[in-house]
C-alpha positions as CSV (number, residue, x, y, z in Angstrom):
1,X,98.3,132.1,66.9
2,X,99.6,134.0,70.0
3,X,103.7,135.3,69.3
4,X,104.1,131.8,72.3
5,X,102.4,129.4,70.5
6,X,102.6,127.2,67.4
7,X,99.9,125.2,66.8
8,X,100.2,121.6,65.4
9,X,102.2,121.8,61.5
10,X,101.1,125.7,62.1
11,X,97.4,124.5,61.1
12,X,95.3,125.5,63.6
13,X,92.2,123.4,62.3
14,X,94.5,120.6,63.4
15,X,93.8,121.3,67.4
16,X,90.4,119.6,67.1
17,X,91.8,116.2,65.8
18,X,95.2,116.7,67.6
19,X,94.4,113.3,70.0
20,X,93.1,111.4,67.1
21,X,96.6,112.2,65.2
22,X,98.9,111.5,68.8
23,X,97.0,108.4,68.9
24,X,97.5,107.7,65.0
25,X,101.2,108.2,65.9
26,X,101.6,105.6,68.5
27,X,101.0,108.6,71.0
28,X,97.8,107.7,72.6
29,X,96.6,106.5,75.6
30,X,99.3,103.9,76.3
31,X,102.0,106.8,75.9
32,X,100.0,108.6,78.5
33,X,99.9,106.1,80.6
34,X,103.4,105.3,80.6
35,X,103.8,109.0,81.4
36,X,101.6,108.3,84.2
37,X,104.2,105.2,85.7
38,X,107.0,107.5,85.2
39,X,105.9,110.1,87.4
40,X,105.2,107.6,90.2
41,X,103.0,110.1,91.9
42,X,101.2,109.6,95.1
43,X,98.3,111.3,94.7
44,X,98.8,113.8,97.2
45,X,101.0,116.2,95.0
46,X,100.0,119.7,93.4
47,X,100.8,119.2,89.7
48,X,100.6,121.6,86.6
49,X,100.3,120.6,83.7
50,X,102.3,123.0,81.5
51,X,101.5,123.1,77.8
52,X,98.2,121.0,78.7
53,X,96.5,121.0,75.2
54,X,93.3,119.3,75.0
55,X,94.4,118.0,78.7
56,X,94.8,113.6,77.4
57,X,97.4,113.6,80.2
58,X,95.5,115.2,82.8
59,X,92.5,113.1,82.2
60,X,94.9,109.9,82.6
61,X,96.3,111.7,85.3
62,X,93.1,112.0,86.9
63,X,91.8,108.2,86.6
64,X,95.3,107.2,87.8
65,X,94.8,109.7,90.8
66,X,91.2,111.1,91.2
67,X,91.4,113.9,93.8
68,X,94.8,114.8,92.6
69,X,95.4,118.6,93.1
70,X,96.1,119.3,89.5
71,X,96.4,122.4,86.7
72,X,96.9,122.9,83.4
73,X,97.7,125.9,80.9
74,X,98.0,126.7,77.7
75,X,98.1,129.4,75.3
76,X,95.9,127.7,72.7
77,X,91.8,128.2,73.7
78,X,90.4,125.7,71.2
79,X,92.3,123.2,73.2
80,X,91.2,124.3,76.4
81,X,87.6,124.4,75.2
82,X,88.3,120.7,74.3
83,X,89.8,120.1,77.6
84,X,87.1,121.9,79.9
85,X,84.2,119.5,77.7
86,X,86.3,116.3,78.2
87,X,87.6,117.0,82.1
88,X,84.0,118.4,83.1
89,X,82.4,114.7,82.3
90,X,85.0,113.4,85.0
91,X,83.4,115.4,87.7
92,X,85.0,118.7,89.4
93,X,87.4,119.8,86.8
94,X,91.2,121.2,87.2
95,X,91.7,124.9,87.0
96,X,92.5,125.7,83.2
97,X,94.2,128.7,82.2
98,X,95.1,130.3,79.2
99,X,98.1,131.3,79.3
100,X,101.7,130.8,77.2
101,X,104.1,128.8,79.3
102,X,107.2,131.9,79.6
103,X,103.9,133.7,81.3
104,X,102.4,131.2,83.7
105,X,99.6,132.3,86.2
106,X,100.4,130.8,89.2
107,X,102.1,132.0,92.6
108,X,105.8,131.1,92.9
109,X,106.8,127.7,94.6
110,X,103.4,126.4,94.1
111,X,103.3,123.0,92.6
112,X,105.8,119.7,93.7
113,X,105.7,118.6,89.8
114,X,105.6,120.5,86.7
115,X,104.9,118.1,83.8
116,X,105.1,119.1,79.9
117,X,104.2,116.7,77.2
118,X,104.8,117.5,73.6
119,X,104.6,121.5,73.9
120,X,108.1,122.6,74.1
121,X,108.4,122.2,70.3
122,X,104.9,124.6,69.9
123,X,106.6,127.0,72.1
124,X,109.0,129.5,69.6
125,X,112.6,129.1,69.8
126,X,113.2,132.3,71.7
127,X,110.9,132.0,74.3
128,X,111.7,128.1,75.5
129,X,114.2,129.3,77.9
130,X,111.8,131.5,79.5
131,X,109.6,129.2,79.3
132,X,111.9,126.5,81.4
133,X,112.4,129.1,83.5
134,X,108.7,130.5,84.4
135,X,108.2,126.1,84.9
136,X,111.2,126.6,87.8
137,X,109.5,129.7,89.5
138,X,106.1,127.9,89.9
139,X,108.2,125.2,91.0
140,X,108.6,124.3,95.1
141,X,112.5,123.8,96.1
142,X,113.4,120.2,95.1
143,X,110.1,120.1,92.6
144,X,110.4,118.0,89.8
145,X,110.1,118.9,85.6
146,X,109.7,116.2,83.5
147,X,109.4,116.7,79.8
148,X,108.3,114.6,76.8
149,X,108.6,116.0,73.3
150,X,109.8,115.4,70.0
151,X,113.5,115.4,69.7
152,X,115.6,115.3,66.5
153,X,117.6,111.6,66.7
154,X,119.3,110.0,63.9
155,X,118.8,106.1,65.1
156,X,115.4,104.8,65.8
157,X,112.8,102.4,64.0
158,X,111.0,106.2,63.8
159,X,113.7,108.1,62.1
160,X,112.0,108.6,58.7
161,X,108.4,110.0,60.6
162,X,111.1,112.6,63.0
163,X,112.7,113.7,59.4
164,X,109.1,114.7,58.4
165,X,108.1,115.7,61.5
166,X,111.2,118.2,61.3
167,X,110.1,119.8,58.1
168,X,106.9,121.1,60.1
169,X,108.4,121.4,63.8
170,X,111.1,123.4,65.1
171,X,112.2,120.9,67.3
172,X,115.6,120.5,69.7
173,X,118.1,118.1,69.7
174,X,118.9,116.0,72.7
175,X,121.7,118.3,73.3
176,X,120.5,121.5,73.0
177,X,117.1,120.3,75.7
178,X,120.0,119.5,77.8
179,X,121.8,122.9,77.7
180,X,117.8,124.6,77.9
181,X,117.1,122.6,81.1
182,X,120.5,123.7,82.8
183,X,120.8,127.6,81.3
184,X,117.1,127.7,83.1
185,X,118.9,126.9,86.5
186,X,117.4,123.3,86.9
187,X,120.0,120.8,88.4
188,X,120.7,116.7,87.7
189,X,119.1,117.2,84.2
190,X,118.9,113.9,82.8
191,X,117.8,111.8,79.5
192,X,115.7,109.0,80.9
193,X,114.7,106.9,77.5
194,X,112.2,106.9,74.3
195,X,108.6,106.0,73.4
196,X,108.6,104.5,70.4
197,X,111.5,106.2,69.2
198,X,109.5,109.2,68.9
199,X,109.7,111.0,72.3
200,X,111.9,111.8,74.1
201,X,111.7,111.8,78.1
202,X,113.8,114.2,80.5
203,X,113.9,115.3,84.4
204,X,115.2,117.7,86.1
205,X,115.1,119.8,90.0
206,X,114.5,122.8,90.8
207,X,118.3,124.2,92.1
């Protein structure tokens, strides 16, 4: 475990099984698809992929858009080990880095979208404003962050598996995402709905 990274319930022999359990959860390949439709892309953006795991969403990214100018990080290298062996059977493969997302290796202004699904809770408390923040720097003027993650709700079909979920997970509330996407300097935050009461989706510009 790097001092930026939490891995799944703190049990790093989770990571190898992590899409089995997303999928177990209602979290597989249709969530990632309706991650896909929300970002409406083109194809001819430059995207990163920040908190990219064991890269589900690029791959979907990918077969949505093949040819699209994508990246992905993340501090945790048996995910990327997963990711390299599942995006080098697609063909030419995304640069991966390893690399916590408050510490992003890229140049600034660089991509049109920043993406992040279900890493902001993985990332420690005191480094998720940083780590907003690094997402606005790699981040062209106007670019777009949209974040998925597990937020603490008390409505929701869901409710009971987000109480569990909290015992293991330090995640935010809807609120206090909010108030991390503004105090990083992003402008027109917004809450744009659920998947399955689990996740939560936000966007927001660069200002």
């Amino acid at each position: 475990m790097t001092r930026s990274h939490v891995p799944p319930a703190h049990l790093h022999w989770l990571t190898p099984v992590y899409d089995i359990l997303c999928s177990a959860m209602g979290l597989g390949r249709d969530f990632r698809k309706d991650i896909v439709r929300r970002l409406g892309l083109t194809g001819r953006e430059r995207l990163l992929d920040a908190g990219c795991g064991t890269a589900a969403l690029l791959e979907s990214l990918l077969e949505a858009h093949p040819g699209l100018d994508a990246a992905g990080a993340d501090p945790d290298a048996m995910a990327l080990a997963i990711a390299s062996e599942k995006l080098d059977r697609k063909g030419p493969r995304p640069r991966l880095e390893l690399a916590p997302m408050d510490r992003l290796p890229f140049e600034e202004a660089w991509f049109d979208v920043v993406v992040s699904t279900l890493a902001l809770h993985h990332v420690p408390r005191r480094a998720r404003e940083s780590s907003l923040r690094e997402c606005s720097r790699v981040l062209k003027p106007g670019g777009r962050l949209v974040v998925a993650d597990l937020v603490v709700s008390g409505a929701g079909p869901a409710r009971w598996l987000l109480n569990v979920l909290a015992l293991l997970e330090d995640m935010e509330t809807d609120e206090g995402l909010m108030a991390l996407l503004r105090s990083a300097g992003f402008r027109g935050a917004r809450s744009c709905g659920r998947w399955n009461s689990l996740v939560a989706f936000y966007e927001a510009v660069k200002g």
